[in-house]
C-alpha positions in Angstrom: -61.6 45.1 61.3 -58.6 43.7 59.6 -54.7 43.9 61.2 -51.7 45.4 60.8 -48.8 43.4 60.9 -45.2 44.4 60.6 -43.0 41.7 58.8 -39.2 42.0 59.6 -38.2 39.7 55.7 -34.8 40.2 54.3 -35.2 37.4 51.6 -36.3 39.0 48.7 -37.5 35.3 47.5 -40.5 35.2 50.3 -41.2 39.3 50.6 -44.2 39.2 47.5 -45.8 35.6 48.5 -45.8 36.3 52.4 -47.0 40.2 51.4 -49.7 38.6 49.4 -50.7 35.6 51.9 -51.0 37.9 55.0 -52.8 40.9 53.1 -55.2 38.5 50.7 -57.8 37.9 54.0 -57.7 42.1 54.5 -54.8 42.7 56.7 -52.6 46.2 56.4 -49.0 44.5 56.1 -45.4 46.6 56.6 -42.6 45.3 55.1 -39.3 46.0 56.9 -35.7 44.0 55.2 -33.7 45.3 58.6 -34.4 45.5 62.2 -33.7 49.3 62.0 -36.0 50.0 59.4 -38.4 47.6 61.5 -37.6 50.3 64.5 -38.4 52.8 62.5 -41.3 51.8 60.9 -42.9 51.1 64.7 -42.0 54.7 65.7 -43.7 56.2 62.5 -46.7 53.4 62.9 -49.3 51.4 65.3 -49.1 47.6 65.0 -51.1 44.8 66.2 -48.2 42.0 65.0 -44.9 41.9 64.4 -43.3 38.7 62.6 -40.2 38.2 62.3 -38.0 35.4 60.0 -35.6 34.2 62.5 -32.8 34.4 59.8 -31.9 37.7 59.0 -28.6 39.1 57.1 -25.8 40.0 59.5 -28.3 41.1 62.6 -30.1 39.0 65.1 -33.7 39.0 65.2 -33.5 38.4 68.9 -32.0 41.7 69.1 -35.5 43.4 67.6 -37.3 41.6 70.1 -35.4 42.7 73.1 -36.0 46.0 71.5 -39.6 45.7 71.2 -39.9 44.2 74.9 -38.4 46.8 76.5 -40.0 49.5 75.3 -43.1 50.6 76.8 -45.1 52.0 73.4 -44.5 48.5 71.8 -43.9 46.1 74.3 -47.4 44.8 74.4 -47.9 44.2 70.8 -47.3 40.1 69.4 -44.4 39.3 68.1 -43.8 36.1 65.7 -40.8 34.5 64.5 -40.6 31.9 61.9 -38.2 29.9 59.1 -39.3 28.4 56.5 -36.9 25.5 55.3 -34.7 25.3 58.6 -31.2 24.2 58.1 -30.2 21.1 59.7 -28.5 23.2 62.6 -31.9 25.3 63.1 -33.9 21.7 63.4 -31.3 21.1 66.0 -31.6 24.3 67.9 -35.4 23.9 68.1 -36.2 23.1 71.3 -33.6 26.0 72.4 -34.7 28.9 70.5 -38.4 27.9 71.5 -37.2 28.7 75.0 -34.7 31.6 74.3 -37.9 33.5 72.1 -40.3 32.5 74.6 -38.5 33.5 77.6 -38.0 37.0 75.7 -41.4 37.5 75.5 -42.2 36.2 71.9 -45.6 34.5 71.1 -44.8 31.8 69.1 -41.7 30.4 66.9 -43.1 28.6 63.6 -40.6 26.1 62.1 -41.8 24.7 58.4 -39.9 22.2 56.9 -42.3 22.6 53.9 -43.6 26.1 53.3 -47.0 25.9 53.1 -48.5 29.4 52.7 -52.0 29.3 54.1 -50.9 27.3 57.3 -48.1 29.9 57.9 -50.6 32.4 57.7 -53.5 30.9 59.8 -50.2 30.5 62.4 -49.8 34.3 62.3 -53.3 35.6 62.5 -53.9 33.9 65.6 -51.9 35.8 67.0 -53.4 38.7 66.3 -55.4 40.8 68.9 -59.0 39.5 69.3 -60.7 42.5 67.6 -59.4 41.4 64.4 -61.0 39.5 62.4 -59.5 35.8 61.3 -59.9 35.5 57.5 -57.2 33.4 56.2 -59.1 30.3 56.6 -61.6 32.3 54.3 -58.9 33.6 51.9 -57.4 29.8 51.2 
């Protein structure tokens, strides 16, 4: 059984190559550009993941997990963030948004200096509940 994963993306230039990577190995993937249409797609919908870019147009991604964490429907599902190609002040910040997403309740916060597809997804799927099936090592 494959996933469904909802991906919070606002950059239009990573929305059909992250699409692609995450649904390739099998998995049912949601595409949200804005944490309210990201609220509204997990009222509408059941998720095993959410992943989130950490850099989103004029809203905080933090906010959407503080959302998801406190409510009792979704609060238990996976949540993700990641950046690909951090800026200089995001490398900085590591080791303190590590701790703010962590202590928030996120899984895991993925920082690639060099976007490399297949890794990002292999990243991801672990995350996912332990029913699913892992296929992107497959689908590489």
């Amino acid at each position: 059984m494959q996933g469904r994963i909802l991906l919070l993306e606002s950059n239009p230039l990573y929305i059909a190559e992250l699409q692609r990577e995450l649904e390739s190995p099998g998995h049912h993937v949601v595409i949200t550009p804005t944490i309210y249409k990201a609220t509204e797609a997990l009222s509408a919908g059941e998720f095993d993941l959410i992943v989130s870019d950490i850099h989103l147009e004029s809203e905080s991604a933090f906010d959407l997990l503080r959302t998801v964490k406190a409510n009792v429907k979704t609060r238990s599902i996976n949540f993700v963030f990641y950046c690909i190609h951090p800026s200089d002040f995001t490398i900085s910040m590591q080791d303190g948004l590590d701790i703010a997403s962590a202590a928030l309740g996120a899984a895991e916060f993925i920082l690639m200096d060099k976007y490399d597809p297949g890794e990002l997804c292999r990243r991801i799927e672990k995350h996912l509940p332990e029913w699913v099936e892992r296929r992107c090592d497959v689908a590489a």
